[in-house]
C-alpha positions in Angstrom: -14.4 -11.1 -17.6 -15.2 -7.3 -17.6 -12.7 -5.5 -19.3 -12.5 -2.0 -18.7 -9.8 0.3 -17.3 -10.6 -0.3 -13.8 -10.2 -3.7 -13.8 -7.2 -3.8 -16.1 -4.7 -3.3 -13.1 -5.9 -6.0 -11.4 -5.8 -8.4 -14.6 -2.2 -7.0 -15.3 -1.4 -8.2 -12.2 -2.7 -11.3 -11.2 -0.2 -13.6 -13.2 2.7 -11.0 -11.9 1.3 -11.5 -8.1 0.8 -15.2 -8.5 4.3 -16.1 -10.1 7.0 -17.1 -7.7 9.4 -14.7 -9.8 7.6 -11.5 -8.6 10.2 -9.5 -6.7 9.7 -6.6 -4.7 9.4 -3.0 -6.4 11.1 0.1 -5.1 8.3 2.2 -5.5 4.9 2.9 -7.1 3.7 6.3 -8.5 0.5 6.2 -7.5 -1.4 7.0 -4.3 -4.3 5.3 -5.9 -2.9 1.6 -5.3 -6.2 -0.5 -5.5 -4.8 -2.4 -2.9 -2.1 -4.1 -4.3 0.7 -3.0 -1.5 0.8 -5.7 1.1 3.8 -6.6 2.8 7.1 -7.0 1.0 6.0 -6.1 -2.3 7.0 -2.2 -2.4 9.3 0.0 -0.3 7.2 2.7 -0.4 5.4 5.3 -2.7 6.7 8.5 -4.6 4.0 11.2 -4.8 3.5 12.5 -8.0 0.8 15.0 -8.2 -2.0 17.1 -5.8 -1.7 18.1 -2.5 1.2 16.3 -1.2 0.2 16.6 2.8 -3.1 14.8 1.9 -1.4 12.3 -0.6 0.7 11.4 2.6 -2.2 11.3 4.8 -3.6 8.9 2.3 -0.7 6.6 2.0 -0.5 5.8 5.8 -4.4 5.1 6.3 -3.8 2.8 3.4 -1.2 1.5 4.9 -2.3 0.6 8.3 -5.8 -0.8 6.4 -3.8 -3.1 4.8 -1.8 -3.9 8.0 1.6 -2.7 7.0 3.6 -0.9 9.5 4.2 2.9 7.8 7.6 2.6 9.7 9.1 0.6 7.4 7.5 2.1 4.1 9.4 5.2 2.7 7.0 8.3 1.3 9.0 10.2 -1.3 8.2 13.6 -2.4 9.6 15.0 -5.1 6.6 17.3 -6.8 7.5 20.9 -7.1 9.3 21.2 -4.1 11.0 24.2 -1.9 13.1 24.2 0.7 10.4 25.3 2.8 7.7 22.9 1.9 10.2 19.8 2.6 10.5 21.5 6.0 6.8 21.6 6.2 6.7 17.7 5.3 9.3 16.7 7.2 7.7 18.4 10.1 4.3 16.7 9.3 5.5 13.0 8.1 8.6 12.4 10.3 8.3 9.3 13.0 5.2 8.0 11.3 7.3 6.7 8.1 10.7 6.7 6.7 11.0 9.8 4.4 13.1 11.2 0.9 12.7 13.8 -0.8 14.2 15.3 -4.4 13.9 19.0 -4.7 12.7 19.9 -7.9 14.2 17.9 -10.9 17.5 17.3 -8.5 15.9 14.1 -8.0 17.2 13.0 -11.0 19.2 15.6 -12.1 22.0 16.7 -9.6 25.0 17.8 -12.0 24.5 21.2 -11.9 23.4 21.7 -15.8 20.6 23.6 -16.7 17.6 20.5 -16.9 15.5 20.4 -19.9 11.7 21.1 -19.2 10.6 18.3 -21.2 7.9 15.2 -20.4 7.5 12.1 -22.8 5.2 10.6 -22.4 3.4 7.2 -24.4 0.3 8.7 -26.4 -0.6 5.5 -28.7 0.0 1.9 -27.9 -0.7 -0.2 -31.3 -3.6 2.2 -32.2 -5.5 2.9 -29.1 -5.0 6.0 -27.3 -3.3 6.4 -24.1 -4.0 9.0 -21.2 -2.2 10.0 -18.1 -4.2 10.7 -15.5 -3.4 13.2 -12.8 -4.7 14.6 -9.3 -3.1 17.9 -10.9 -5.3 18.3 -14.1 -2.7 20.5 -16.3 -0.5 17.3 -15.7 -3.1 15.2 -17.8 -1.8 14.0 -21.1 -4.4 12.5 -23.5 -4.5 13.3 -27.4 -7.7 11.6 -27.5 -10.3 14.2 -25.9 -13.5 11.3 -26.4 -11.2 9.0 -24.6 -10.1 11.1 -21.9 -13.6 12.2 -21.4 -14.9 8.0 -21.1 -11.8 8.2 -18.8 -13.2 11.0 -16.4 -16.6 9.3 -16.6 -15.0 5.8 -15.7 -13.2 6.8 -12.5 -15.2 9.8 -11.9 -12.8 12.7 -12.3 -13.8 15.9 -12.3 -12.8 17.9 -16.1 -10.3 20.5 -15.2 -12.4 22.9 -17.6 
């Protein structure tokens, strides 16, 4: 079996797919799904990074490729918003899918206290470096540089430098 990072989704999840315990999952990060949302399975998607408009845009054709009705998948965007650009969403997105969206860190954080700006984030798992990858390259975390470079190669990203 060919074991490299683009294949290891789909090995993570074959015995999770194929087990009759596998319950639906509110969301997935990720507009980059590999195809692994068919019906049931996830509520919708939460953008995390790049142009939200085109992450959207993105998330319905994958939809409808897959055969999933975008009216019963929920897009959430919650990536450096304003007031005005959940407008501009809104505007764009509504009637096509259901919608949420978490202004700033008030997703998470709606107590009124000041929110730490802080991100943790897994570097090393038993050894062997770890990497976010982002459509938003100041968001890509990697303390390996030789591995995030194989990385960028693998999937064919584009180095932020």
């Amino acid at each position: 079996m060919d074991m490299n990072p683009k294949t290891a989704a789909e090995i993570a999840w074959t015995p999770w797919t194929c087990s009759k315990r596998a319950k639906p999952s509110p969301h997935v990060e990720s507009g980059d799904v590999h195809g692994f949302i068919t019906r049931g399975w996830f509520d919708g998607a939460r953008h995390d990074s790049g142009d939200p408009f085109v992450w959207g845009e993105r998330m319905l054709a994958h939809y409808k490729k897959n055969r999933v009705d975008p009216l019963t998948k929920t897009l959430i965007f919650s990536d450096s918003l304003t007031v005005p650009r959940t407008i501009e969403l809104y505007q764009q997105f509504r009637g096509r899918c259901l919608l949420a969206f978490g202004i700033g860190t008030n997703l998470t954080n709606d107590l009124g206290y000041e929110p730490l700006q802080i991100v943790i984030k897994m570097v090393r798992c038993n050894g062997q470096p770890v990497a976010k990858l982002s459509d938003t390259p100041s968001k890509n975390m990697c303390d390996d540089e030789k591995y995030l470079a194989y990385l960028r190669q693998v999937f064919e990203i584009k180095s932020a430098d």
